[in-house]
C-alpha positions, 0 to 999 in steps of 0.5 A, spaced: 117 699 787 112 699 782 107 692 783 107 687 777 101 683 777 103 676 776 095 673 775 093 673 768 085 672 766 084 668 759 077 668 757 073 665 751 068 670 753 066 676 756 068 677 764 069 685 763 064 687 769 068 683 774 073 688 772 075 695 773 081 700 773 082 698 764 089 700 761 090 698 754 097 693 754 101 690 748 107 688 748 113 687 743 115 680 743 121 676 738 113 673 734 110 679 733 106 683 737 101 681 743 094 682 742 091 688 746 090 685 753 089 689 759 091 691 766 085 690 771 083 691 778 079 686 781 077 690 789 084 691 790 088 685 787 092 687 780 091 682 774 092 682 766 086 679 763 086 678 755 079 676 752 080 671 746 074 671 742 075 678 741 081 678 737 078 671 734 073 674 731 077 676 726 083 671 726 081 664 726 082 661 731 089 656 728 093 663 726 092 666 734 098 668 735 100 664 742 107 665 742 108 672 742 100 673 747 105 668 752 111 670 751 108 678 752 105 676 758 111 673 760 115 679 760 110 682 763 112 678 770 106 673 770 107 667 772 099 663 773 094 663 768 088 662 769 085 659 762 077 660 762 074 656 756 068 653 752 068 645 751 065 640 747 063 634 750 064 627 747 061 624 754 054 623 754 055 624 762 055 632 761 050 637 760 051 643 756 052 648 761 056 644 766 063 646 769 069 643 769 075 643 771 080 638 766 086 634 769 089 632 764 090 632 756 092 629 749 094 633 744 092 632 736 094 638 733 098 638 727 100 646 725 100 650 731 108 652 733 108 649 741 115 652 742 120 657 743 126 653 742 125 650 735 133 650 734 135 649 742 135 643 745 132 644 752 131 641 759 125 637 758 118 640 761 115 635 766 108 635 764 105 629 768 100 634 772 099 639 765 094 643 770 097 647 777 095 643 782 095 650 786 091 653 782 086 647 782 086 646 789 084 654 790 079 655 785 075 648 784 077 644 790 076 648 796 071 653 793 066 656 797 060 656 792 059 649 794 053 650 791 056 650 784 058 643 782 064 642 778 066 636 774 073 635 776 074 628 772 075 632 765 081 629 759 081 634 753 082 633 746 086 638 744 084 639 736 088 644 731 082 648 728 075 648 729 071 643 727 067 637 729 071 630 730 069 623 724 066 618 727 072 614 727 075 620 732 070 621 736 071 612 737 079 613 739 077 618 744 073 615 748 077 609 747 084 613 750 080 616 756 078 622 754 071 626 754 071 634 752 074 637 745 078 644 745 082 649 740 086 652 743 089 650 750 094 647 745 098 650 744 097 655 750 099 650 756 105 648 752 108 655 752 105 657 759 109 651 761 115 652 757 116 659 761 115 655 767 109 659 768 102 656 771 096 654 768 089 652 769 083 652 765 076 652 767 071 651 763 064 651 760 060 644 756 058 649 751 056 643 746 056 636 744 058 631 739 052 631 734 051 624 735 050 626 742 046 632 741 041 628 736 040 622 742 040 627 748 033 627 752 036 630 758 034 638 759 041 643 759 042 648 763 041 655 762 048 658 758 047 665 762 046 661 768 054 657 768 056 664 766 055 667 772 057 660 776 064 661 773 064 669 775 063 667 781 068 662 782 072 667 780 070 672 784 071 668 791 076 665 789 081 671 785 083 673 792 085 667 795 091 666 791 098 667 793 103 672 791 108 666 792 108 659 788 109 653 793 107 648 786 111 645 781 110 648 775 117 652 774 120 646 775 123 641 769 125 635 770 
């Protein structure tokens, strides 16, 4: 019997090197094709790995077609996705060049399609934990670079398109909890979820607000540098996932 990795790397920046063994993949799926993505090796473990800012630099980022990426991914036999993304912080707490693990989310956007099922009704997806609590517990909990701090306490915003938020928007965030800003965990993570699959996003504070970037005094860290923590993170820990779920994510309510 032919293997079928079920792990699959997300990235919105280059992690190439950690890899070998490169096949060119694109699948056919209902929403149109998948963009290119690849089957990987990492020592002896199987995986997909898809590099977005590859595919957005010629698609902005609100028309990157998620549904058929998931759906392709899916098909494939993934069932975990490991999300690695940039972050802009609304926090003054972070320092550019931070790691963090988000644990929940608020969604705003307004145009991305976030389902499969536009004219079936199904069984609603629980997303009380949107983040696998598996995957968290083997790549930020029990991590062996203890040496690398991971900010854990994270709540995203997620935004529709790239750009940065009023004043006005910038006051409702931090008065319904959340500290970070993103595009593109929506609607990614819905349609993970949706396919019962795991998802967990980890990341890098690649800038702040502008009001807080005006009033910073304090020095940020070295952006290569978080690189290559992040790298390592996944280097230690790629391995320790096991082949069979014992979490929750496949389960609707």
């Amino acid at each position: 019997m032919v293997s079928r990795p079920n792990l699959a790397v997300l990235s919105d920046f280059s992690i190439d090197e950690i890899f070998s063994n490169r096949k060119e993949t694109r699948i056919g799926t209902p929403f149109g094709p998948s963009e290119l993505m690849y089957k990987v090796k990492f020592e002896d473990l199987e995986l997909f790995y898809l590099q977005r800012r590859e595919v957005e630099e010629e698609i902005p980022t609100q028309r990157f077609n998620y549904r058929a990426n998931i759906w392709g991914l899916n098909k494939l036999g993934v069932e975990r996705i490991i999300s690695l993304n940039y972050f802009r912080a609304i926090n003054k707490k972070y320092l550019i060049g931070d790691i963090i693990a988000p644990n929940n989310l608020i969604d705003f956007t307004k145009e991305s399609i976030q389902t499969y099922y536009e004219k079936l009704l199904i069984d609603p997806i629980d997303l009380n934990e949107p983040f696998c609590s598996e995957l968290n517990k083997i790549l930020v909990k029990k991590s062996k670079s203890s040496s690398i701090k991971i900010w854990k306490d994270g709540i995203v915003a997620c935004l529709g398109m790239p750009r940065f938020e009023t004043k006005s928007e910038r006051k409702m965030f931090s008065i319904m909890g959340t500290n970070l800003i993103n595009v593109g965990i929506s609607p990614e993570i819905f349609l993970s979820r949706e396919l019962r699959m795991c998802y967990l996003s980890i990341g890098i504070i690649w800038t702040k607000s502008q009001v807080l970037i005006k009033n910073d005094d304090k020095k940020p860290k070295d952006i290569e540098e978080a690189l290559l923590d992040l790298k390592s993170i996944l280097k230690q820990n790629l391995k320790r996932i096991p082949k069979r779920r014992s979490c929750a994510c496949y389960l609707s309510e």
